[in-house]
C-alpha positions in Angstrom: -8.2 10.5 14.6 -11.4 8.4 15.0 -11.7 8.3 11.3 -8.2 6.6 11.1 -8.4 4.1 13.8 -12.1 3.2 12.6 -10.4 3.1 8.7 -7.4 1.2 10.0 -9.8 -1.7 12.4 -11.4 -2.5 8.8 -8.1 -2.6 7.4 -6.7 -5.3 9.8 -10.2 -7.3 9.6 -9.8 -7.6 5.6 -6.2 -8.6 6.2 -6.4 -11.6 8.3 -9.1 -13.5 5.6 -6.8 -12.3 2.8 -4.1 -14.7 4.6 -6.5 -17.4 5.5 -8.2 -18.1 2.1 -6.7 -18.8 -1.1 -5.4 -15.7 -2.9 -5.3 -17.8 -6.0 -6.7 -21.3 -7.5 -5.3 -23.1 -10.2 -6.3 -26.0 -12.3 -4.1 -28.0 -14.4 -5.4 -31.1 -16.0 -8.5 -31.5 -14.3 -6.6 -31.0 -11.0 -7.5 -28.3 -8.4 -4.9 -26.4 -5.9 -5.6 -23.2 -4.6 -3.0 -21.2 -2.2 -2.7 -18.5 -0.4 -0.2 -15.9 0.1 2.5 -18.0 2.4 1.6 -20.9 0.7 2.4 -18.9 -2.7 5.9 -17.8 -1.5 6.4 -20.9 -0.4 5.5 -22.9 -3.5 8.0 -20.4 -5.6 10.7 -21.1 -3.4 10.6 -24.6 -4.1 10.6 -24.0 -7.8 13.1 -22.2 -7.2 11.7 -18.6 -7.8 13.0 -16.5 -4.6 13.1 -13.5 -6.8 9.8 -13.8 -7.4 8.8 -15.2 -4.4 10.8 -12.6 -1.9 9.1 -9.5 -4.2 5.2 -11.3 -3.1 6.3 -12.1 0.4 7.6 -8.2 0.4 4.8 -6.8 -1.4 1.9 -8.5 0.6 3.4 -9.4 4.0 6.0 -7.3 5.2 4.6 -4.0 3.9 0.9 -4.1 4.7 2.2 -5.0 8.3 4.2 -2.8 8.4 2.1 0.3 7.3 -0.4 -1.2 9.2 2.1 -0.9 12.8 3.4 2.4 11.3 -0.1 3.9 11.0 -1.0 2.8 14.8 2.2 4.1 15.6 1.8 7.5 14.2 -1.8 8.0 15.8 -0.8 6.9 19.0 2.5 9.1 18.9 0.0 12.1 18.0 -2.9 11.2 20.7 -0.1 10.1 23.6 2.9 12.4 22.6 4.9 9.4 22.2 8.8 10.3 22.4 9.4 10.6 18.3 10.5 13.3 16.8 8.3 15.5 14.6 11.1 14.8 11.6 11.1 10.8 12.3 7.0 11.5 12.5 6.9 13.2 9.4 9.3 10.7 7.3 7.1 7.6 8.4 4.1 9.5 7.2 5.9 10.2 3.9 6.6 6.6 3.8 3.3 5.2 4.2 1.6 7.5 1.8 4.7 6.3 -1.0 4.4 3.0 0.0 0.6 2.1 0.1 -0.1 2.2 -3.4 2.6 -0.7 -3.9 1.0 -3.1 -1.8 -1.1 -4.4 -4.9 1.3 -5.6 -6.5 0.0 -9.0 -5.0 -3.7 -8.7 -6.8 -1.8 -7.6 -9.8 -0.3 -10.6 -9.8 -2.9 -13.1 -9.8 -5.0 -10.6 -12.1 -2.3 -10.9 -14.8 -2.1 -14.5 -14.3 -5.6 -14.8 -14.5 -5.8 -12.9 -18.1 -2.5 -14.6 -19.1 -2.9 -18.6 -18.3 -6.3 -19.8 -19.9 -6.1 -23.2 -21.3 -9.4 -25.0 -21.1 -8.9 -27.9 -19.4 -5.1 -28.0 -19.3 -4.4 -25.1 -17.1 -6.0 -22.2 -15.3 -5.9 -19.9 -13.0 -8.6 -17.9 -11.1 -8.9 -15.6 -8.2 -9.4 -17.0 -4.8 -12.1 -15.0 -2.2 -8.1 -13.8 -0.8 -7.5 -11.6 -3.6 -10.8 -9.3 -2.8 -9.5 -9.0 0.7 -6.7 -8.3 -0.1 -7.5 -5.7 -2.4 -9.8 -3.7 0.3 -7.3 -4.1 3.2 -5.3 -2.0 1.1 -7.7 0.3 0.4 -9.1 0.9 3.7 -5.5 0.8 5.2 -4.6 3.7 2.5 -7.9 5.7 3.6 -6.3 5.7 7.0 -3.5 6.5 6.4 -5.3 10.0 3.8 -7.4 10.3 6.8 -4.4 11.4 9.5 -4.0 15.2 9.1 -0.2 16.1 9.0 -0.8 18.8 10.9 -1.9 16.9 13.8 1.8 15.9 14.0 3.1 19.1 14.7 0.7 20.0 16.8 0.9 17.2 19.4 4.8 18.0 19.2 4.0 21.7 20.5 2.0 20.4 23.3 -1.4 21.7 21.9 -3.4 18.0 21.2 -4.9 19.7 17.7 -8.6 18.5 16.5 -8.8 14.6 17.5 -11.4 14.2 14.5 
């Protein structure tokens, strides 16, 4: 369990630059303005992109939070017996292991962009020091989350604590 708390601390630390710098920079006419992921989200929606816009908030707010919480959550419930149920256990492991691979979809973005919108001096866009972050807060967080044995979950259920490893 040390290897996913350790794997999940690095995971958090890479998270809160990746929502402080600029995730992307863009240069039309001369003109520089960088934002970051909020700032993003919020730009679509006044352009009137919440499609767009709900799909990065989802993709690069509300699910690395929440597999974050979900991972601290299922390592506390196995070194604490917390009162969950080995089935309710089991299906938020399930989840974060569909779910963690997803959470890209926010450097993918920028990374198209980037290949996609190159005009010289009319418009540009280039990844921010965010989108490196970014990138590695979702890999660590999905290292922690390969790191939890599944077993362990059954086993703090029976009473019997399992390795702690």
């Amino acid at each position: 369990m040390q290897r996913v708390w350790a794997w999940l601390f690095v995971g958090v630390m890479a998270y809160i630059p990746a929502n402080l710098l600029p995730m992307m920079i863009t240069t039309i006419t001369g003109r520089k303005l960088s934002s970051t992921i909020v700032g993003g989200v919020i730009d679509l929606t006044h352009h009137g992109a919440y499609l767009i816009a709900g799909v990065v908030f989802l993709a690069s707010v509300v699910i690395p939070i929440s597999k974050i919480l979900t991972i601290a959550v299922l390592a506390l419930s196995i070194q604490r017996s917390l009162p969950i149920s080995v089935h309710a256990r089991m299906k938020l492991y399930e989840a974060v292991e569909f779910i963690g691979r997803w959470s890209m979809v926010d450097v993918f973005v920028v990374a198209i962009l980037t290949a996609l919108i190159q005009m010289g001096f009319f418009a540009s866009i280039h990844p921010g020091p965010a989108a490196v972050f970014f990138a590695l807060s979702v890999a660590f967080t999905m290292v922690s989350a390969q790191s939890m044995d599944p077993r362990l979950i059954w086993d703090s259920a029976d009473g019997s604590k399992g390795r702690n490893d």
